[in-house]
N, CA, C and O atoms as a MOPAC input file, in Angstrom:
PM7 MOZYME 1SCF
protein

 N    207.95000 1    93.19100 1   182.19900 1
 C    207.60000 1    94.24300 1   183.13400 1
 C    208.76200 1    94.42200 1   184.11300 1
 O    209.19700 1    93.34700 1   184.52600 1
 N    209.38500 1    95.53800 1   184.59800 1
 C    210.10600 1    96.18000 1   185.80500 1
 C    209.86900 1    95.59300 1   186.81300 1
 O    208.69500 1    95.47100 1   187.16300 1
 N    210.84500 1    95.09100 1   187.52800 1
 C    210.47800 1    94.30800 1   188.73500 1
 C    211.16300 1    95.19600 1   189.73100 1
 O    212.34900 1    95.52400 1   189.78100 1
 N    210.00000 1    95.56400 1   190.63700 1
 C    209.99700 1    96.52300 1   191.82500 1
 C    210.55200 1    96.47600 1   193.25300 1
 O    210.63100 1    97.33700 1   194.12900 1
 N    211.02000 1    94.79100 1   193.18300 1
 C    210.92000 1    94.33100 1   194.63800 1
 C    212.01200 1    95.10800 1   195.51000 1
 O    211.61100 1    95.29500 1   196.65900 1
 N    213.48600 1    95.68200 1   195.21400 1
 C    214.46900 1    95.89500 1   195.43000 1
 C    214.47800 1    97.94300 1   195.39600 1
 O    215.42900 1    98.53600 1   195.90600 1
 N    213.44500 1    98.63200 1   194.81900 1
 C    213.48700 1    99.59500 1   194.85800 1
 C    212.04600 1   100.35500 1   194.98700 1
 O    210.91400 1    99.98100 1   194.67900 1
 N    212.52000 1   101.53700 1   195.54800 1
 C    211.17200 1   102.21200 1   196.13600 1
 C    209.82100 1   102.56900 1   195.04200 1
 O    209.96800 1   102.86500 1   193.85600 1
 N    208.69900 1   102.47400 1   195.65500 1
 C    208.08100 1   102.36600 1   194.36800 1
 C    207.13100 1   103.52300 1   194.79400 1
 O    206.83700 1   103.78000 1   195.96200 1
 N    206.66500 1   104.22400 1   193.62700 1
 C    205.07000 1   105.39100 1   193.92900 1
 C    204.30400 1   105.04300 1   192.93400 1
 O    204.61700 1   104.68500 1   191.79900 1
 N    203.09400 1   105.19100 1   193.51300 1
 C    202.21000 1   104.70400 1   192.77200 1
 C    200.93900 1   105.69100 1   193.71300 1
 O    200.81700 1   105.96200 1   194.90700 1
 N    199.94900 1   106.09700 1   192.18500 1
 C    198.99200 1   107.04400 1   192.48800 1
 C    198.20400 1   107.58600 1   191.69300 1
 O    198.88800 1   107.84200 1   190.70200 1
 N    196.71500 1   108.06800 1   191.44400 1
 C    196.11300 1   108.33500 1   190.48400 1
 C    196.49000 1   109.65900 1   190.39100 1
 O    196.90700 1   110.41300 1   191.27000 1
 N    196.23600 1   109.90100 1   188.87900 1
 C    197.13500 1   111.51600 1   188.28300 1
 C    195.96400 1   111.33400 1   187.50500 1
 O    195.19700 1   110.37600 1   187.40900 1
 N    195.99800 1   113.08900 1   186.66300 1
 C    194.97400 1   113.47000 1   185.58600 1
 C    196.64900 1   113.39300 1   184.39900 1
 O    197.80400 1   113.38900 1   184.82400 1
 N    196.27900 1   113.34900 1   183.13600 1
 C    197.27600 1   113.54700 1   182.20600 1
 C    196.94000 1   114.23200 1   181.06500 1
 O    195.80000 1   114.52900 1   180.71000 1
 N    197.66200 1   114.39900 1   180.67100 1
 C    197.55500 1   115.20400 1   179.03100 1
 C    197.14400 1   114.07600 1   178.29300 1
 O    197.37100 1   112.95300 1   178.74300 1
 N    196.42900 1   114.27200 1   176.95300 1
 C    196.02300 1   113.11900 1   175.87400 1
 C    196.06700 1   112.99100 1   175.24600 1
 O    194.91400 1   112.76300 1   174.87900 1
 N    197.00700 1   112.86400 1   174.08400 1
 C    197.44600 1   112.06800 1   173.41400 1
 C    198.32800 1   113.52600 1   172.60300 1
 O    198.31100 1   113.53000 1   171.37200 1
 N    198.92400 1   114.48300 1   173.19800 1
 C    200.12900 1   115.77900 1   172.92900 1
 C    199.11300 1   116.54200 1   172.80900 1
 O    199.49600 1   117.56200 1   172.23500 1
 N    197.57300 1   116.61800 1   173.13700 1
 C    197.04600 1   117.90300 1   173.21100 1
 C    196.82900 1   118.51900 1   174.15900 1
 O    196.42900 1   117.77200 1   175.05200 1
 N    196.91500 1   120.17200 1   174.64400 1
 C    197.07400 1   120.62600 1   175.70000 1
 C    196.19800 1   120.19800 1   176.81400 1
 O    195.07800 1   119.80000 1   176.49100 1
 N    196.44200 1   120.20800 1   177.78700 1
 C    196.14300 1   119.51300 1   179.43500 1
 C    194.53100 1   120.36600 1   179.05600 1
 O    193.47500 1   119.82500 1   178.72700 1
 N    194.69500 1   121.22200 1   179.16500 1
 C    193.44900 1   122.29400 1   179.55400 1
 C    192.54500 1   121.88200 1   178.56800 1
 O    191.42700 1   122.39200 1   178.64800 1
 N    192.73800 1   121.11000 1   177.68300 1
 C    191.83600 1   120.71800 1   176.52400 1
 C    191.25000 1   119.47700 1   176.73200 1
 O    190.03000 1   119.34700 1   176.63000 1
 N    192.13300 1   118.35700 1   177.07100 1
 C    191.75900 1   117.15600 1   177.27700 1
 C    192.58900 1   116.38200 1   178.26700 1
 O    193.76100 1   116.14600 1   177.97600 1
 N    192.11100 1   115.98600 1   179.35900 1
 C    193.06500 1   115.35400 1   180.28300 1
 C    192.44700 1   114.08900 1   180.64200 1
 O    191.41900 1   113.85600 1   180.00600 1
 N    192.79200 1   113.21500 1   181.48400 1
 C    192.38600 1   111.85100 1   181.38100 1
 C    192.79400 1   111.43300 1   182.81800 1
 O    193.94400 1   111.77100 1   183.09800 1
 N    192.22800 1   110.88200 1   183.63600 1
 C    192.45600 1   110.41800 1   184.98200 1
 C    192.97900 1   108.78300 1   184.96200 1
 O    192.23900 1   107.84400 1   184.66800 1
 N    194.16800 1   108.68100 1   185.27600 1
 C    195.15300 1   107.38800 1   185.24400 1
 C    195.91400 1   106.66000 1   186.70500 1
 O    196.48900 1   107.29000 1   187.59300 1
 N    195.78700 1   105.71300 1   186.65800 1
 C    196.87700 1   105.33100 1   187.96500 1
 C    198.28200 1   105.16700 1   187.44400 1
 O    198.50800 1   104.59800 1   186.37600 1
 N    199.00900 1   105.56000 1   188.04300 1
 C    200.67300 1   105.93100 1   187.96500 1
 C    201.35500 1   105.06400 1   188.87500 1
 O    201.27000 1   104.80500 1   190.07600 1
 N    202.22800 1   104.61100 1   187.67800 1
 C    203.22700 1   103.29600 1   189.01600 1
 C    204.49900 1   103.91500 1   188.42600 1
 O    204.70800 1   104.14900 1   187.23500 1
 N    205.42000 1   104.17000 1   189.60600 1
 C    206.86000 1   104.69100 1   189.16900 1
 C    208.12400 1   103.60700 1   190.15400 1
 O    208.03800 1   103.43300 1   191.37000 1
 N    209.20400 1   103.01400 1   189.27400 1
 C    210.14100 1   101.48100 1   189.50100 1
 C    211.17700 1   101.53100 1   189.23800 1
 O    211.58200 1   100.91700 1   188.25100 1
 N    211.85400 1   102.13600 1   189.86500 1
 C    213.05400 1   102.19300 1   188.83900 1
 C    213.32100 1   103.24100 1   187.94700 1
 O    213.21700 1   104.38400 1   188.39300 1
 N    213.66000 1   103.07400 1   186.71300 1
 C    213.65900 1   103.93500 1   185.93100 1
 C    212.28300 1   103.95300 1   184.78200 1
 O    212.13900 1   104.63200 1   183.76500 1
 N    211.37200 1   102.91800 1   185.40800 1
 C    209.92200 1   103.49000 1   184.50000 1
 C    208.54400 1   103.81700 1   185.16300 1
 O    208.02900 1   103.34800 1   186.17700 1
 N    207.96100 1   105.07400 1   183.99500 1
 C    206.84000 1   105.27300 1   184.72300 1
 C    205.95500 1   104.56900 1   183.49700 1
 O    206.22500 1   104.65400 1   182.29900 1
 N    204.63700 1   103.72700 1   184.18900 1
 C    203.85300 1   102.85200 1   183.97000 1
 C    202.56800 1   104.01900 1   184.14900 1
 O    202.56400 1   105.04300 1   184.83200 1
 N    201.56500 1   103.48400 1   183.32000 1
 C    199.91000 1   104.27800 1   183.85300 1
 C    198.95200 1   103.70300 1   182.54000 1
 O    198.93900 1   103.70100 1   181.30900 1
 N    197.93400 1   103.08200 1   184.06000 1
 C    196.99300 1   102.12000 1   183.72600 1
 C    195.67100 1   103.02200 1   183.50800 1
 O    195.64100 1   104.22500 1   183.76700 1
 N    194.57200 1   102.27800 1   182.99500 1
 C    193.45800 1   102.76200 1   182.98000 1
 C    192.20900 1   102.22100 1   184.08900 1
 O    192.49300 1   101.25500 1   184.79800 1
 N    191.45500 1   102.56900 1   184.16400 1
 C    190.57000 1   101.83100 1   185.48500 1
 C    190.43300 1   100.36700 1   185.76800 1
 O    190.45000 1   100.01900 1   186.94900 1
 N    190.28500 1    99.37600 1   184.73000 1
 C    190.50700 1    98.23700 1   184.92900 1
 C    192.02200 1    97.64900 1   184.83100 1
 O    192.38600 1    96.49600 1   184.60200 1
 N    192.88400 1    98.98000 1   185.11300 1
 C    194.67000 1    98.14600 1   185.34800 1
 C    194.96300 1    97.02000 1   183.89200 1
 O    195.41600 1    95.87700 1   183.93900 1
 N    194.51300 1    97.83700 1   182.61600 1
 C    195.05500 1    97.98100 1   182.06600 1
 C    196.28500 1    98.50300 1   181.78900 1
 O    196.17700 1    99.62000 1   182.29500 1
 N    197.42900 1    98.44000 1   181.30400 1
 C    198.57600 1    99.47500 1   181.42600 1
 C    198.89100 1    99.68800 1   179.77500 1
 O    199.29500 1    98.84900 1   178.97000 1
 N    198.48200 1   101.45500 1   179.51300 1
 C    198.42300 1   102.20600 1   178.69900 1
 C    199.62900 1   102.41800 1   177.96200 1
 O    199.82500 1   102.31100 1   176.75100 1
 N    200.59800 1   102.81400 1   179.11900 1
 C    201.79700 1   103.34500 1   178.34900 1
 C    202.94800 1   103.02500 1   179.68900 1
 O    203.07600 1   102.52900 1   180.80800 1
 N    203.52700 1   103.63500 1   178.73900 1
 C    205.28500 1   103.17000 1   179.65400 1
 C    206.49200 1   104.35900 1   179.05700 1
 O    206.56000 1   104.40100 1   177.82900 1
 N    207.30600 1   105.18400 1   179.72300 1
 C    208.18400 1   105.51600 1   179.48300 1
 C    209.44400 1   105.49100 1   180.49300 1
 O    209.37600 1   105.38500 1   181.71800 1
 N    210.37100 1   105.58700 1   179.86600 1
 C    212.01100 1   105.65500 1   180.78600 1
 C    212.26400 1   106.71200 1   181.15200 1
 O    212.48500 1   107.56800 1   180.29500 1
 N    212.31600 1   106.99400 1   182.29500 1
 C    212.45100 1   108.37400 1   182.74600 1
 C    213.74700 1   108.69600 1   182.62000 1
 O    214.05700 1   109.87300 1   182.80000 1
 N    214.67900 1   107.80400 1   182.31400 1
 C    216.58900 1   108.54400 1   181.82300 1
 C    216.03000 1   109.24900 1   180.39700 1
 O    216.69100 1   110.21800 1   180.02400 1
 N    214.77300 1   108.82700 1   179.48500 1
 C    214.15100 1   109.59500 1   178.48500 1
 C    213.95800 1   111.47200 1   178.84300 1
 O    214.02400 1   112.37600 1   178.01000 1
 N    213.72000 1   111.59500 1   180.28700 1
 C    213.21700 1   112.78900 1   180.09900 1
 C    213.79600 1   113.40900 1   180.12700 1
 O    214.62100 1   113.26700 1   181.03000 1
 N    213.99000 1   114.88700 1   179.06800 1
 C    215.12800 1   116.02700 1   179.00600 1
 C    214.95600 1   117.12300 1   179.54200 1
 O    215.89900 1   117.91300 1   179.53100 1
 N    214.01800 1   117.40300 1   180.01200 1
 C    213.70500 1   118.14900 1   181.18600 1
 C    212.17900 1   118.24800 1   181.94800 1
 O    211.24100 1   117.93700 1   181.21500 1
 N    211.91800 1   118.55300 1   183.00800 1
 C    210.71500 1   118.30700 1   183.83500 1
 C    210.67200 1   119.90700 1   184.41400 1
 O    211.62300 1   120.55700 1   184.85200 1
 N    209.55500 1   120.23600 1   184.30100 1
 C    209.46900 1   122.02300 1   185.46500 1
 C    207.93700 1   121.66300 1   185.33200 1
 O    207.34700 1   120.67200 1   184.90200 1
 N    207.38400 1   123.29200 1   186.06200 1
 C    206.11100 1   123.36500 1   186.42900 1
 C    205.22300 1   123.61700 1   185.29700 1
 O    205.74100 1   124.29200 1   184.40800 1
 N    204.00600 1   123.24300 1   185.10400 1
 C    203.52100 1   123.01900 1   184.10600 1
 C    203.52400 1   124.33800 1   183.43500 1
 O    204.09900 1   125.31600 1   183.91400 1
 N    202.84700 1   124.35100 1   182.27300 1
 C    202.88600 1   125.85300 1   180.98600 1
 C    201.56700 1   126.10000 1   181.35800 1
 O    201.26300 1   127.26400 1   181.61800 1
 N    200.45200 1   124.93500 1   181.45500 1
 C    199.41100 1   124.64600 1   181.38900 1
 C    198.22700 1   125.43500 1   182.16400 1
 O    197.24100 1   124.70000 1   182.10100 1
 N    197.85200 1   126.81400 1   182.98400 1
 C    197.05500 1   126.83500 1   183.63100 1
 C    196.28100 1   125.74800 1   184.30000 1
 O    196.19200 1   125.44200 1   185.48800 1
 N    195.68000 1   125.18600 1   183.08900 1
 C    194.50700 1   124.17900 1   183.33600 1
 C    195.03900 1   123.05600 1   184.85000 1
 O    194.35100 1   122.55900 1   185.74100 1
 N    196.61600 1   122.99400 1   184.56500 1
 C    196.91000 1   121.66500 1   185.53500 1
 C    197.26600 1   122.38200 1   186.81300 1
 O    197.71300 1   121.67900 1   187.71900 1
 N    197.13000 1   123.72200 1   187.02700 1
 C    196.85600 1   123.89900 1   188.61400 1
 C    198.23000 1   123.64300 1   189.17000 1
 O    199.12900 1   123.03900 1   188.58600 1
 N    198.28200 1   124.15100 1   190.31400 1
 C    199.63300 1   124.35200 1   190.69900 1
 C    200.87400 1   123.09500 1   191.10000 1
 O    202.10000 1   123.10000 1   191.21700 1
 N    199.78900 1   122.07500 1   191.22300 1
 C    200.44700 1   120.48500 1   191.13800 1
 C    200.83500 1   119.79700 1   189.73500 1
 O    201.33000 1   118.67000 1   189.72200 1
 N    200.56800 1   120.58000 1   188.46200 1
 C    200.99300 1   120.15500 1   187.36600 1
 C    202.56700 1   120.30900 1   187.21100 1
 O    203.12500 1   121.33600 1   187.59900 1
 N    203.25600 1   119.27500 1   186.64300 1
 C    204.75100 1   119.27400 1   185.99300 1
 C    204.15100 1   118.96000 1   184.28400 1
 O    203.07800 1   118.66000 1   183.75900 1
 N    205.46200 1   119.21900 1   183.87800 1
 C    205.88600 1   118.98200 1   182.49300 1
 C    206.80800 1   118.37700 1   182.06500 1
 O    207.92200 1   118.88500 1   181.94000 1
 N    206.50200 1   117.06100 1   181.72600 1
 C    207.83000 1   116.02900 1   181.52200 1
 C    207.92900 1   116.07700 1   179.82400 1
 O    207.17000 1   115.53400 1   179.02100 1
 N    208.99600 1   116.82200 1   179.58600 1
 C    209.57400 1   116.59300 1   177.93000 1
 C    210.51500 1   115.43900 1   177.46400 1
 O    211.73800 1   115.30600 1   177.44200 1
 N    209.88400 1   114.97300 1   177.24700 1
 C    210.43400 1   113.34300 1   176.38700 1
 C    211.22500 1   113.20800 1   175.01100 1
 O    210.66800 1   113.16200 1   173.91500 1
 N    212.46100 1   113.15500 1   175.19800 1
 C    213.56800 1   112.85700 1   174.12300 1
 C    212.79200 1   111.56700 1   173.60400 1
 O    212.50600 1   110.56900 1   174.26500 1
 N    212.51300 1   111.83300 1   172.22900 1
 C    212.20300 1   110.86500 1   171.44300 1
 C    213.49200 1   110.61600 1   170.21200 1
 O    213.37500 1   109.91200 1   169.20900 1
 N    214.30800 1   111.14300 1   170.48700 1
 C    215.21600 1   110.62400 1   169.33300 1
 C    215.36000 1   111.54600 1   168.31000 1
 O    214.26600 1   112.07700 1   168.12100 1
 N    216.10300 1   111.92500 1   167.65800 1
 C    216.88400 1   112.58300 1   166.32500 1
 C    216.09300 1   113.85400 1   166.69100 1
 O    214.95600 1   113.84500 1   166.22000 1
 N    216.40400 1   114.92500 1   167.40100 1
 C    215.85900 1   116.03800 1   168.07700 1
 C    214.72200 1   116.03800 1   168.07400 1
 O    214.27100 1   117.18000 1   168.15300 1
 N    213.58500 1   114.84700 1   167.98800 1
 C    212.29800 1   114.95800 1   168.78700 1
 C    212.07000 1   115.09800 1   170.38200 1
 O    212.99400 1   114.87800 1   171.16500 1
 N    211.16400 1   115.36600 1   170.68400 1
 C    210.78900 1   115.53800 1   171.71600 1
 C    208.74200 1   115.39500 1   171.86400 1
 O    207.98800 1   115.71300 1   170.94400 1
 N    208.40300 1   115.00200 1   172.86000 1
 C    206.81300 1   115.13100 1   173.05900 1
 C    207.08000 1   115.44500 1   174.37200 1
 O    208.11800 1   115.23800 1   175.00100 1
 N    205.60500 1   116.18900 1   174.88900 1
 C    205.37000 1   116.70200 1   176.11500 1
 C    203.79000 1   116.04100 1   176.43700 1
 O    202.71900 1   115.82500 1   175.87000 1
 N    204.40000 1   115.90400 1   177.63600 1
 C    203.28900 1   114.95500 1   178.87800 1
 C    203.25700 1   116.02200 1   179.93900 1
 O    204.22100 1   116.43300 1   180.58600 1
 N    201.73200 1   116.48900 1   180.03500 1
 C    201.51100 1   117.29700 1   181.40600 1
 C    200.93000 1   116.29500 1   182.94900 1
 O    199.80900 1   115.81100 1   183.10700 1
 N    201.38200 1   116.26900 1   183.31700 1
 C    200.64300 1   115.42000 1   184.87700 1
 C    199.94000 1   116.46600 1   186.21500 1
 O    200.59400 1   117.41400 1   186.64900 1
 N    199.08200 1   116.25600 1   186.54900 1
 C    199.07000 1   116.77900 1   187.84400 1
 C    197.77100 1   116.06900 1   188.77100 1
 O    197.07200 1   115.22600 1   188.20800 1
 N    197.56000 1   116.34800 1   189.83000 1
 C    197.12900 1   116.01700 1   191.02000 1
 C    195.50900 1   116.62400 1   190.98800 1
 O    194.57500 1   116.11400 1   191.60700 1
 N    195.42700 1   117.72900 1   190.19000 1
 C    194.53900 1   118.24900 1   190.66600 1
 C    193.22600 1   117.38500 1   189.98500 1
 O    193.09700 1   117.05400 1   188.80700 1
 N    192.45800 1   117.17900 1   190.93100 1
 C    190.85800 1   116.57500 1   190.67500 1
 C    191.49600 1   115.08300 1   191.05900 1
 O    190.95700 1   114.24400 1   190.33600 1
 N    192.31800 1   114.57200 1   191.82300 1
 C    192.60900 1   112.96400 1   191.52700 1
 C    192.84800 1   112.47400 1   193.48400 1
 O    193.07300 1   113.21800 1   194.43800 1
 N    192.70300 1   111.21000 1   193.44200 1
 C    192.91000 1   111.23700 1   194.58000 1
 C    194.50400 1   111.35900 1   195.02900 1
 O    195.48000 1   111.82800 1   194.44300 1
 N    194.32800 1   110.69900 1   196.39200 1
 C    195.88700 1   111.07600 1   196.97500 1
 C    196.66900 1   110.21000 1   196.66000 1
 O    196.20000 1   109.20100 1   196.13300 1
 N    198.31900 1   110.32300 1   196.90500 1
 C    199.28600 1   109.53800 1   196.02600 1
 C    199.73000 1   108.70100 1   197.00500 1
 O    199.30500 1   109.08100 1   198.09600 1
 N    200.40700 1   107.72100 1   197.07800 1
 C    201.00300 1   106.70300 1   198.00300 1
 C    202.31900 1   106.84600 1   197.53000 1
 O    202.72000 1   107.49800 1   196.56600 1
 N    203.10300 1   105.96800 1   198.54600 1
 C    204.22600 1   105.74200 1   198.62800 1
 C    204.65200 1   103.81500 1   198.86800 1
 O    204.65700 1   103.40000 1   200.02700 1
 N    204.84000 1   103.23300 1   198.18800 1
 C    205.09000 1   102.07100 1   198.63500 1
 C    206.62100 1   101.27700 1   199.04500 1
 O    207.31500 1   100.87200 1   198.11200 1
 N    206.94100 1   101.14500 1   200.02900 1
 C    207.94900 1   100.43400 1   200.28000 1
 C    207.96800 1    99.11700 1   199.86900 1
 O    206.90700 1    98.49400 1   199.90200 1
 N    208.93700 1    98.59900 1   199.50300 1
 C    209.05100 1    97.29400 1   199.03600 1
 C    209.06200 1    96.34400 1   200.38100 1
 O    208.86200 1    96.96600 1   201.42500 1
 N    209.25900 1    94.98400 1   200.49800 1
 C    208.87900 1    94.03900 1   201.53200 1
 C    210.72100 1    93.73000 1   201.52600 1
 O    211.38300 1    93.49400 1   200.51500 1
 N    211.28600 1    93.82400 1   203.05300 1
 C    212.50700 1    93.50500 1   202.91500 1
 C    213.29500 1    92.31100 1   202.87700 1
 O    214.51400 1    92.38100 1   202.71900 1

């Protein structure tokens, strides 16, 4: 696991896209930990679901999605040999996001 101690960390519940089908179809409410260069997101018992490298993402804008409301982005994920997958995130229906400073 990413060890956080040395850099700023966010962490916060988000709704997400599920499993590459559109947001507006199926979305899923997750806690989001961001470290560095990875974003982490657990399920209610802090399980942790998934993990990607955000130097992975080839581009990020505002969502396509209606459904994700005006707080939705769109993170497109270089998967290698001109793949790509898309992850919608947004705020809307979730609680509020934090900011955590590390302990100096």
């Amino acid at each position: 696991m990413p060890s956080y101690s040395k850099a700023l960390c966010l962490a916060g519940s988000l709704r997400k896209s599920h499993k590459g089908q559109a947001y507006s179809t199926k979305n899923t409410k997750r806690w989001f930990r961001v470290g560095g260069f990875h974003l982490e997101y657990f399920d209610d018992t802090g399980k942790r679901l998934g993990c990607f490298d955000l130097r992975n993402v080839a581009e990020m804008r505002p969502a396509t999605d209606s459904g994700a409301g005006t707080s939705g982005l769109d993170f497109v994920l270089s998967m290698g040999s001109n793949e790509t997958r898309l992850l919608t995130i947004s705020s809307e229906g979730a609680e509020p996001h934090g900011v955590h400073l590390p302990p100096h």
